[in-house]
C-alpha positions, 0 to 999 in steps of 0.5 A: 602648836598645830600637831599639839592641837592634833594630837589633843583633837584626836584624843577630846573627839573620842569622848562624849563630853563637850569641851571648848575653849574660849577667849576672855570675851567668850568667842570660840577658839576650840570646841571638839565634836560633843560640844557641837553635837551638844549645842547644835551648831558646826561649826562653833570655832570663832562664834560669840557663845553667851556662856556664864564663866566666873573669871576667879575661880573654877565654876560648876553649875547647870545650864539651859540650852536651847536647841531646834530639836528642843530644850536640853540640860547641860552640867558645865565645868569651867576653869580659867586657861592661857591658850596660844598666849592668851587668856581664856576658860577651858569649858566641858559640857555634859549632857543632862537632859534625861536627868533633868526629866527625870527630876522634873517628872519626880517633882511633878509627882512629888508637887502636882496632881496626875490629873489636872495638873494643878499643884497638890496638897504638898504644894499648897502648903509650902506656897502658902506658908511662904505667902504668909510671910510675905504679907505678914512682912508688908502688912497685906492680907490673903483668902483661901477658898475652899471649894467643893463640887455639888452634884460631883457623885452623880457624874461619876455613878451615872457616867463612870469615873472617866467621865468624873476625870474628865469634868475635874480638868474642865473644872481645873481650867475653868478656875485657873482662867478665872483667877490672876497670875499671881494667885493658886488653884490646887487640888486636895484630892477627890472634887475638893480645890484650893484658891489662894487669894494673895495681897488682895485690897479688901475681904469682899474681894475673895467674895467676888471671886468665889461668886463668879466662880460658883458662876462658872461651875455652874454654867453646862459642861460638855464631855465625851458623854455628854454635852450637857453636864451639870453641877455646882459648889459650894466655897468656904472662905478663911483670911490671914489674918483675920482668922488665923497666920497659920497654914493648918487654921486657915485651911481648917477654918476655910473647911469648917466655912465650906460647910457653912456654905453647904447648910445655907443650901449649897451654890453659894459662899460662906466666910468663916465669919458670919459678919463677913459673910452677910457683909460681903453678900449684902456688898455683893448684892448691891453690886449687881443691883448698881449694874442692873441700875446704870443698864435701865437708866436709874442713875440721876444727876443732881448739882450743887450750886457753887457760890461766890464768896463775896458777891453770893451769886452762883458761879458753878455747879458740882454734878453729883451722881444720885441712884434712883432706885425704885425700891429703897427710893433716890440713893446718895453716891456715899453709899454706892460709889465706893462698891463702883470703885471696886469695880469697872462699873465706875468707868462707865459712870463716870463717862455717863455722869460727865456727859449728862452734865455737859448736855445739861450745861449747853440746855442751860447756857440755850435758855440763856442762864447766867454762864457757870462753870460745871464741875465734874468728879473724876474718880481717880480708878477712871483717871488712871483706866480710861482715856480721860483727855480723849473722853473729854473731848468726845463729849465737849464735841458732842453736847456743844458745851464750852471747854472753858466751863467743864471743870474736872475735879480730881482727888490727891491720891489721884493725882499722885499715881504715876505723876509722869502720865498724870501730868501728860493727862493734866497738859493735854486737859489743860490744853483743850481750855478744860479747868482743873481742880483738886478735891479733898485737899488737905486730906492725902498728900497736901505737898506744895512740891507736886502742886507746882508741878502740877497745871490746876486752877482750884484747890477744895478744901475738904468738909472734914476741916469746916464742919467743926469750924469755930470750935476746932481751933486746929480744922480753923488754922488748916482752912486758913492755912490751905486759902493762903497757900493756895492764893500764893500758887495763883490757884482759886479756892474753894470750901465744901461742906459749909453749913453755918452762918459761922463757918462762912463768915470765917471763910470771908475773913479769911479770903476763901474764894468760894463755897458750896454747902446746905446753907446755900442749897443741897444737891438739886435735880436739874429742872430746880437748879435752873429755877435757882438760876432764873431766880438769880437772873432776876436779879435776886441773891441766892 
């Protein structure tokens, strides 16, 4: 077997391919001089190679090599093999790596624009083609923005067409950094890009993202030439599938949307649809009105006494945020929150709405007001972003306020996201004495299963079951239904909402714990809910 091994060792070191042998488990029990020239490692006899053999039939394919000098590409061969009486693969590597660049370099021109390196037109158009189906399967939906350069030809006369090279790559890299790794710039040719939006949760979303890319263009460039370049663009937005399922009308109706943008004076976005485009602006606008909002302390706090059922005495308080806008006048949170939770602007509320609170609830409990729980919203994007528990407790130890009083409500889409973590949060809140209450009920998941799973104190039935209560039978039974289930898991419950003398009379027979509503007293600034509880003191009934 020596001198046979000799002999073939002679003849497989003239050739240029790799060849090795190796074992059922992969170690190497031969390899020639090619193999390791090929995989850069001498010797290879008796090394564990990870190499990818189909023990059943003959293989083909090609691999990946990693080598110091660099990535190479290699066309393997393998066939099963008895050597020295034991099984094994016989393996032949040819190098391929100028091959492979030579694919590669072919598909870069085929696929990519020589100047910024971003996919071309050819690219785009297969990428979302495929996207388009993808959505379409999963019921999602995507944008596709249009952009082109403002001021472009005035760069390229006056500075020369190098420097109009240069300015399209900065462009280039300033829109990729701006996008997600799951989305797509292109470049069609000239100044003209493509943005392709996939799975994004709401039509205002590519607004935002076209706002904050006319931002950056519009910010100084430095070139070679110059360090001081300016331009702008103008976007056109087009959705699937609001405006079309089809790479070419999506395309077209983003172009005839980017000219929308250019008539409305340039710098700016435009939708195919002129209601999208007021809607989103006017979103937009309000955005950046909030953020100016929560910077100058515009943001109030109200609260909405909490009464017990039975004995009609206060026992809580529900903090409620409220924007005190000095031009529209005091703004209810319906209409601002939802655009904070698309948003991180909802966080920084959050944090501030539960420390003013806190603060507020030791001045009451200071001027010897009856002691009341104060309930606190926590979004659930704040749930899931921030360190809830960590947070609580800062601002328990900053504002002196008994942990035994902060209740915090968190709604069921909250709860059930990432049930592992969210019941870790839930312990340590529970742990640090805090009350926990779940908002909305009967409005998402309402699943016994989860809430026995979960630490919590008070279930909230939702105003959308008390509002027609006694004309809807249905809402009637659903309220009834909730106290009970809610008294069988030890849990106290509470009505939201309640208006009539008669929606509260069915909630005392039917056991509900307590209520909040108008007819009681709406949302108070802090100064009028303590003379709600001073009246209270006194020994007055609300």
């Amino acid at each position: 077997m020596a001198t046979q091994l000799s002999k073939l060792d002679l003849i497989l070191n003239t050739i240029t391919d790799g060849v090795l042998v190796v074992d059922s488990q992969g170690v190497v029990l031969y390899a020639n001089q090619a193999a390791e020239t090929l995989l850069a490692r001498s010797p290879l006899t008796g090394q564990s190679l990870a190499i990818p053999v189909n023990p059943d039939k003959n293989n083909y394919q090609d691999i990946n090599l990693i080598r110091p000098q660099g990535i190479a590409w290699a066309e393997m061969r393998s066939a099963p093999l008895e050597w020295d009486g034991r099984p094994g693969y016989v393996i032949a590597l040819r190098d391929i790596t100028e091959r492979k660049s030579a694919e590669e370099e072919i598909k870069q021109l085929a696929f990519y624009d020589l100047l910024t390196k971003l996919p071309n037109r050819r690219l785009l158009q297969e990428r979302l083609k495929h996207s388009i189906d993808v959505e379409r399967r999963e019921g999602k939906q995507l944008a596709l923005l249009m952009l082109d350069l403002d001021r472009f030809k005035a760069v390229n006369d006056n500075l020369g067409h190098l420097a109009g090279d240069e300015l399209l790559q900065q462009v280039a890299e300033r829109i990729k950094n701006r996008l997600r790794d799951v989305d797509m710039v292109a470049r069609l040719g000239g100044d003209e890009f493509i943005v392709l939006l996939e799975d994004i949760p709401h039509p205002d979303d590519a607004a935002r993202v076209a706002e904050k890319i006319i931002k950056d263009l519009s910010k100084p460039f430095k070139l070679t030439q110059s360090d001081d370049v300016r331009i702008g663009a103008s976007i056109g937005i087009s959705l699937y599938p609001q405006h079309g399922d089809s790479y070419e009308i999506l395309l077209d109706y983003a172009d005839t949307a980017l000219y929308h943008a250019k008539d409305n004076g340039r710098g700016c976005f435009a939708y195919f649809s002129e209601d999208l485009t007021t809607s989103a602006r006017r979103r937009i606008e309000m955005e950046n009105r909030l953020r100016r909002a929560v910077q100058q302390q515009e943001l109030r706090v109200f609260y909405q006494p909490q009464i017990d059922i039975v004995s009609g005495r206060i026992i809580g308080a529900e903090a409620l945020v409220h924007w005190q806008d000095p031009i529209d006048g005091l703004i209810r949170p319906s209409c601002f929150i939802p655009i904070a939770e698309e948003t991180s602007l909802i966080v920084e509320i959050g944090e501030w709405v539960l420390r003013e609170a806190c603060r507020q609830g030791r001045l009451w409990l200071d001027m010897e007001l009856p002691l009341l729980t104060m309930a606190v919203n926590v979004s659930p994007h704040q749930f899931q972003r921030s360190d809830i528990s960590a947070l609580a407790a800062k601002v328990l130890a900053e504002t002196h306020f008994p942990a035994g009083q902060l209740e915090l409500e968190i709604t069921e889409s909250g709860l059930m996201e990432n049930q592992d973590k969210t019941m870790a949060i839930l312990n340590n809140l529970h742990e640090q004495g805090i009350h926990l209450a779940i908002d909305d009920f009967g409005t998402g998941y309402s699943s016994l299963a989860y809430l026995k799973r979960f630490s919590l104190d008070v279930l909230k039935i939702d105003k959308s079951f008390i509002t027609e209560i006694p004309f809807n039978t249905d809402d009637m039974e659903i309220a009834a239904t909730i106290v009970a289930m809610g008294h069988t898991l030890g849990f106290k419950v509470l009505a939201e909402g309640v208006e009539t003398t008669e929606q509260l009379d069915f909630l005392r027979q039917t056991g509900c714990d307590i209520y909040q509503g108008f007819i009681a007293s709406p949302p108070l600034p802090a100064k009028n809910f303590a003379d709600l509880l001073s009246h209270q003191r006194n020994g007055n009934r609300i």
